[in-house]
C-alpha positions in Angstrom: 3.0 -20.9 -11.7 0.8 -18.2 -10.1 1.4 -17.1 -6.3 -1.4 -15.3 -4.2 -1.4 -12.0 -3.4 -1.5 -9.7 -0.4 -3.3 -11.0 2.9 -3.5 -7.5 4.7 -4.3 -6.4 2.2 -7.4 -8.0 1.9 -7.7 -8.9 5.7 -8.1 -5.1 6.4 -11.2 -4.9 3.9 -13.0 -7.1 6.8 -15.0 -5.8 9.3 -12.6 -6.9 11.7 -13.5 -5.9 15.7 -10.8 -5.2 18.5 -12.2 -9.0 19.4 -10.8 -10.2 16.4 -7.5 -9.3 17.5 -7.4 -10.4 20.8 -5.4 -13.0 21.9 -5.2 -14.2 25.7 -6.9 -11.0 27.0 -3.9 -9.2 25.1 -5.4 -6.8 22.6 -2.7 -6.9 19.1 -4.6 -4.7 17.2 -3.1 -4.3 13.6 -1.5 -8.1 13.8 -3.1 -10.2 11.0 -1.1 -13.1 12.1 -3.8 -12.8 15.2 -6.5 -14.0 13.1 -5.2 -17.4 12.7 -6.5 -18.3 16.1 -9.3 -15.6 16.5 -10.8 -15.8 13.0 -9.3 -19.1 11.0 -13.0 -18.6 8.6 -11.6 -15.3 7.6 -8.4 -16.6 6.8 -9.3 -19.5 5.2 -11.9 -17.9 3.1 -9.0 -14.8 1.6 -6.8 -18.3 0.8 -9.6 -20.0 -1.0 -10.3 -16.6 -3.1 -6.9 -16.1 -4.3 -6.8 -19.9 -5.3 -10.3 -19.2 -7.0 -8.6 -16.6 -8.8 -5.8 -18.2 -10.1 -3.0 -18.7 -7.9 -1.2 -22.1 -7.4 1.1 -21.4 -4.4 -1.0 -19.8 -1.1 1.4 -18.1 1.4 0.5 -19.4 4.9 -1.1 -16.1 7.2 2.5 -16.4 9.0 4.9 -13.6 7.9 5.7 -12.0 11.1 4.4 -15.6 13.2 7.9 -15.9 15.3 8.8 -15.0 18.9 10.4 -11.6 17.5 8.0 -9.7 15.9 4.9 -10.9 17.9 6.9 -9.5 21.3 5.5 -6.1 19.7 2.2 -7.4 20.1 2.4 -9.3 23.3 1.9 -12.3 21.6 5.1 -13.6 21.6 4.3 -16.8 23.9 1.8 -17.9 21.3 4.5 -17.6 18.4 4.4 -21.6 17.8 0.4 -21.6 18.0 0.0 -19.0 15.6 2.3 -20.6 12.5 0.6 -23.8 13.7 -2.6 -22.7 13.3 -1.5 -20.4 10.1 -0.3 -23.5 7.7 -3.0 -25.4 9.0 -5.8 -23.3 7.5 -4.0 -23.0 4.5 -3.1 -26.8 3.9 -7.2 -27.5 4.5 -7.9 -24.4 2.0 -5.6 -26.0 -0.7 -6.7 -29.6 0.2 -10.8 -28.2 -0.2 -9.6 -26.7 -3.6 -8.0 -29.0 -4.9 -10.8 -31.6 -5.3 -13.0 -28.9 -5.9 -10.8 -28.0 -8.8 -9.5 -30.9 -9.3 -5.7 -29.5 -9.2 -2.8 -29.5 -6.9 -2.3 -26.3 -5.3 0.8 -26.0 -2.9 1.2 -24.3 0.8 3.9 -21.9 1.1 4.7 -21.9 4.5 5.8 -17.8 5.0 8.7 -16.6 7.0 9.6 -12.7 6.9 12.8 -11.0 7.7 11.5 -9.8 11.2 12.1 -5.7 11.5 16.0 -6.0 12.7 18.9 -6.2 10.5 21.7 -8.7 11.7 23.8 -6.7 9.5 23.8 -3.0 11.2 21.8 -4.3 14.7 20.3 -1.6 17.1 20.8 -1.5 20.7 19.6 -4.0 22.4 18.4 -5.5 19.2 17.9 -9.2 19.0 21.2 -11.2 18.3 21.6 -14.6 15.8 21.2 -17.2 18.3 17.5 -15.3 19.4 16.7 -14.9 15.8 17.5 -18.5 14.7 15.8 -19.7 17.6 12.4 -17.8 16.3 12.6 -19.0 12.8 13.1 -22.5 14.6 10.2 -22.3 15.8 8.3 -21.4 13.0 9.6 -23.3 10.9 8.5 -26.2 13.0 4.9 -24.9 13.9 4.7 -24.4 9.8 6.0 -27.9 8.5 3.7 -29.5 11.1 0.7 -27.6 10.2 1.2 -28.9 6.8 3.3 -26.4 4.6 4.5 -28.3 1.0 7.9 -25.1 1.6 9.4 -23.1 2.9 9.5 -19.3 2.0 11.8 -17.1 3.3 10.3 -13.4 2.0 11.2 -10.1 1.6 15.0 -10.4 2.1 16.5 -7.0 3.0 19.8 -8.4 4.8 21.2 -11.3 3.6 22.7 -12.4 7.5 18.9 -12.6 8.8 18.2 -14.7 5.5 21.1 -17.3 6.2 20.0 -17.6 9.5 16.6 -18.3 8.3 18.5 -20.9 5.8 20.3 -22.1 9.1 16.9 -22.8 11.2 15.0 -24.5 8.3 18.1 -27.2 7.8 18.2 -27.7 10.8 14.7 -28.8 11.1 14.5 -30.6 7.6 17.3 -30.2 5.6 15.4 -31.4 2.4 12.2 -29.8 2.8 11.9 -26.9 -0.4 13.5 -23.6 -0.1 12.4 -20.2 -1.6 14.2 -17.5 -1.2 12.8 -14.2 -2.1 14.4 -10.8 -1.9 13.4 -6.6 -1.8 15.1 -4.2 -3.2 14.1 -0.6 -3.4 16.1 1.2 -5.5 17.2 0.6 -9.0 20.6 -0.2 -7.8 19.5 -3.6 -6.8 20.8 -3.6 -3.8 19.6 -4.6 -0.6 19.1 -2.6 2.4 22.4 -4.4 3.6 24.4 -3.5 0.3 24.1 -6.9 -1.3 23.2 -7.3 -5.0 21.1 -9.6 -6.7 24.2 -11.7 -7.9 25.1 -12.5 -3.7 21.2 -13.0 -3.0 22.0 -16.1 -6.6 25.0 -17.2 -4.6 23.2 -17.7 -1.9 20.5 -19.3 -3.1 22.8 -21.8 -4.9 24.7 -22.4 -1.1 21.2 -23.3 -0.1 20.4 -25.4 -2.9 16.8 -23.3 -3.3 13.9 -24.4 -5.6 13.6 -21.2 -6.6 14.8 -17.3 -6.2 12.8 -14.7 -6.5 12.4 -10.8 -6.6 8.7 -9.1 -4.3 7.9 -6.1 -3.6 9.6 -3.1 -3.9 9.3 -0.5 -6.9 7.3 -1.0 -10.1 7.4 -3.8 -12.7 9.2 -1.3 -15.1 12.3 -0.2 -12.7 12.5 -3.9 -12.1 12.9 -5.2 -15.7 16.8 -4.3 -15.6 16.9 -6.6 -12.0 14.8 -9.4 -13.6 17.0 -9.6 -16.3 20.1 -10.1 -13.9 18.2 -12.7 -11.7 17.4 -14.6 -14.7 20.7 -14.8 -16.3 22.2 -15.9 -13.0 19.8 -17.9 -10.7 20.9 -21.2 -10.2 17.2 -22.1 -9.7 13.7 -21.1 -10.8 13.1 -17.7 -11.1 10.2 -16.1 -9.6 8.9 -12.5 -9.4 6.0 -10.5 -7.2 5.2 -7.2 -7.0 3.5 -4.5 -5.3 0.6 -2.8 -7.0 2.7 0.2 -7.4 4.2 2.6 -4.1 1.1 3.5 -0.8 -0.3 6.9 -1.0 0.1 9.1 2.5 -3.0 6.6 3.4 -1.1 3.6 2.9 -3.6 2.7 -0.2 -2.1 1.2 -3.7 -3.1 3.2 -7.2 -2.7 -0.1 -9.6 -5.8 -1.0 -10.6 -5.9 -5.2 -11.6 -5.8 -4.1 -14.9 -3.2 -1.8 -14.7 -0.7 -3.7 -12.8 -1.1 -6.5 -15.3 0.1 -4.8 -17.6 3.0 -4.1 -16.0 4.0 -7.3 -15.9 3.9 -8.2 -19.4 7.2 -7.3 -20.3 8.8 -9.6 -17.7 6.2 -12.3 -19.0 6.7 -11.8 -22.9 11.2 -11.8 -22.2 10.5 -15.0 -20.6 12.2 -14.0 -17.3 10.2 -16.0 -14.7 8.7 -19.1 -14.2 7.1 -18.0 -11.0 4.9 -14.8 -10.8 2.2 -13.5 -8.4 1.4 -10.1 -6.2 2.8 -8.8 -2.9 1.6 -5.2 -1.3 -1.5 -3.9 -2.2 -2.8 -6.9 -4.4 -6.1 -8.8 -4.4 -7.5 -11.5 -5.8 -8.8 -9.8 -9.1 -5.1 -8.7 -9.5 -4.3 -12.4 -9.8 -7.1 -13.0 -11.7 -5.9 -10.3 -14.3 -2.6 -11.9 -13.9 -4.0 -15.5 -14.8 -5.7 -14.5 -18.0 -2.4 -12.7 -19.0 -0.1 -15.9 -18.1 -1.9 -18.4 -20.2 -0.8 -17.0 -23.5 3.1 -16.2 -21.8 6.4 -18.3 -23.1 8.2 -20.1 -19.9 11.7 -19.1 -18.8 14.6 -20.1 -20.9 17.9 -21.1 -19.2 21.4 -22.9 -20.0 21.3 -23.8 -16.7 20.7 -27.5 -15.0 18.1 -26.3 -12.5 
């Protein structure tokens, strides 16, 4: 299966106003997650392109949609409304392409690792119960607003991850998991010194659907990693990278092209079943992506998954 690819990335190709990202009278200039209530047409209409492209799973506009994150913004009160609002438009873009394509396409309701590690806190940093109380929230607002799962992205500490795991059980404990980690060294180990084996482990505690590997460093440092999620995921494997490391501007090199071709070794060892784009990709990387796919052998595994 295909997943989308960047939303800020293409969100920031708009010709977005200081309007656009005000909420309340509160100007949150920079937080994309604003758009779901300011500009749900814009929103809807990146969704429908990266389905148009390709993609079967659409991420809901919701990464950084919880209490924590949004405080940065002043937006914090309208955390709820926002995920709300987020897996709404992106359950009526799959619904609208689905009979228009005649194919099921599924919501991914997206929940990031906020920016504070449980692990090695700050001062005055938030604690566990404040943390699981966000992703409570969201993952409430994005189960009501019609997300098909839940994925928990870009995992750099495995203790904001289980409490992640903790909040969505204990909203529905047998709605889908995904859990999907970062690493960004060749170590493979997360920013809180866990390897990919621990992020399988946990996954398998959680009972997941699927484990998978985004962003971080190119396809070709990650081949090595792939090949250990593969051989020890309890679950589907799935795998979604950046279109190579930002310039000083914050721009991506990989042409669609290019980072396609990236990807083809993890596609011809058979090492996911799951693959898509994170940083920096658009719809015509998915597109490039899709063509690629179609000819590509499915993952093997021993394993009852």
């Amino acid at each position: 299966m295909i997943l989308d690819g960047a939303f800020g990335t293409m969100a920031q190709r708009m010709p977005l106003t200081v309007a656009d990202f005000t909420v309340d009278g509160i100007e949150a200039h920079g937080c994309y997650e604003a758009l779901c209530l300011t500009r749900p047409d814009i929103v809807k209409d990146i969704h429908l392109r990266y389905l148009r492209a390709g993609a079967d799973i659409i991420t809901t506009n919701s990464f950084c949609a919880n209490a924590i994150d949004l405080a940065a913004s002043g937006l914090a009160h309208r955390a709820a409304d926002i995920a709300l609002a987020a897996a709404r438009i992106a359950r009526s873009a799959a619904d609208e392409y689905a009979l228009e394509a005649r194919r099921k396409c599924i919501v991914a309701g997206s929940i990031g690792p906020t920016g504070h590690p449980l692990s090695s806190p700050a001062p005055g940093a938030p604690g566990i119960a404040a943390m699981r109380q966000a992703f409570t929230t969201q993952t409430e607002a994005l189960m009501r607003g019609g997300a098909d799962l839940i994925l928990i992205e870009t995992v750099y500490d495995l203790l904001n991850a289980e409490t992640a795991l903790e909040a969505v059980s204990k909203v529905d404990s047998g709605i889908p998991v995904i859990i999907s980690a970062t690493v960004s060294t060749p170590t493979g180990c997360l920013h809180s010194g866990h390897d990919i084996e621990a992020v399988c482990s946990m996954a398998k505690k959680a009972r997941a659907v699927a484990v998978c590997l985004n962003c971080g460093t190119n396809p070709a440092m990650m081949l090595p990693l792939m090949r250990t999620l593969a051989r020890n995921a309890p679950c589907t494997v799935g795998y979604y990278p950046s279109a190579g490391l930002p310039d000083a501007n914050g721009l991506y090199a990989d042409t669609p092209r290019q980072w396609a071709e990236k990807m083809r070794p993890i596609l011809e060892e058979g090492l996911a079943d799951i693959v898509g784009g994170c940083c920096g990709t658009t719809p015509a990387h998915i597109r490039a992506l899709a063509s690629m796919v179609r000819n590509a052998r499915p993952r093997k595994s021993d394993k009852n998954e």
